[in-house]
N, C-alpha and C positions, 0 to 999 in steps of 0.2 A: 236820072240814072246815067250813067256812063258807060263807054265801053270796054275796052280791053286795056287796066289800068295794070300789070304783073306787077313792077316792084316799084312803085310811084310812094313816097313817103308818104305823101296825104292820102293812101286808099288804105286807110283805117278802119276796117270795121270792125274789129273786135280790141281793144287794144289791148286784153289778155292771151290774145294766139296772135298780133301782129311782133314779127323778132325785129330786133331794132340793132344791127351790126357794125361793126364798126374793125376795117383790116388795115394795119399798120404795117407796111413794107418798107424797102431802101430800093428803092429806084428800080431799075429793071434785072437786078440780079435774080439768078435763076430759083432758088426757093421763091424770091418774092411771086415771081410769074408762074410758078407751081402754085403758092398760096393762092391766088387769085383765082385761077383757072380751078383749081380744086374747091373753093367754098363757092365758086357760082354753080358749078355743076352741082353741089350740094342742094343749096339754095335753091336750084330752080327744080328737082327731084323731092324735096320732102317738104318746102313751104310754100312753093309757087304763088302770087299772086298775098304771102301773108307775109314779107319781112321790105327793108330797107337796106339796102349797105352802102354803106362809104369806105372806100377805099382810099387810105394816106399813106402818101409818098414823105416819109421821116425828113428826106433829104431836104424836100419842101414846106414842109409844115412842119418845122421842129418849136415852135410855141404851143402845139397840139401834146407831141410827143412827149415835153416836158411835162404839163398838165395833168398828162396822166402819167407818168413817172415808168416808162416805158424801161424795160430793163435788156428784154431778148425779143428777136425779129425775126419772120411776121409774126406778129402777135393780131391775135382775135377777140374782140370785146363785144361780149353781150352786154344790153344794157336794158334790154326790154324782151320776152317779161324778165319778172324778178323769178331768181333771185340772178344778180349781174354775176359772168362767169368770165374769165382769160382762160384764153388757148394758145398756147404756143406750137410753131411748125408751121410745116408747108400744107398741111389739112387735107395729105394724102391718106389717113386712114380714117374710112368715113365712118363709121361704128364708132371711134372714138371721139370725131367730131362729134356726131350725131347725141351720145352720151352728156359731152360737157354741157351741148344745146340745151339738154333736156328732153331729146325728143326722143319718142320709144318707136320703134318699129318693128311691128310682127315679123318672124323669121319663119 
């Protein structure tokens, strides 16, 4: 057993509840640094210790971008579980992030 693994890709243990992420930015413009900032605080509030994210820089990794046929920025890909979701935006409204995720939360 291990210790304190939060968002380590390999701490898998369910891999129907682990989310599998993936945030598509343009360099340090300010949505993109809002995207960021907004899906970690997410992430670490509703899945802590059950998702992965990777974070790409378009500017840098445009054989990625193409790949997946990236159209508007920051884009959000869920890829795990099913079924795969895009979110477009800065992922400042977290009820609608929360939604595309799939994830329900008592109000």
């Amino acid at each position: 057993m291990t210790g304190n693994t939060d968002t380590e890709p390999n701490d898998q243990n369910d891999d129907d509840d682990h989310y599998v992420l993936r945030l598509f930015v343009t360099g340090a413009s300010l949505n993109s640094r809002r995207a960021v900032v907004n899906i970690k605080e997410i992430c670490e509030t509703y899945m802590k210790g059950k998702y992965s994210l990777e974070i790409v820089d378009v500017y840098q990794q445009k054989t990625i971008a193409e790949q997946e046929q990236i159209i508007a920025l920051p884009l959000l890909i869920k890829s795990a579980p099913l079924p795969a979701r895009r979110l477009i935006g800065d992922m400042s409204d977290t009820q609608k992030v929360l939604r595309g995720l799939g994830i329900s939360i008592e109000t």
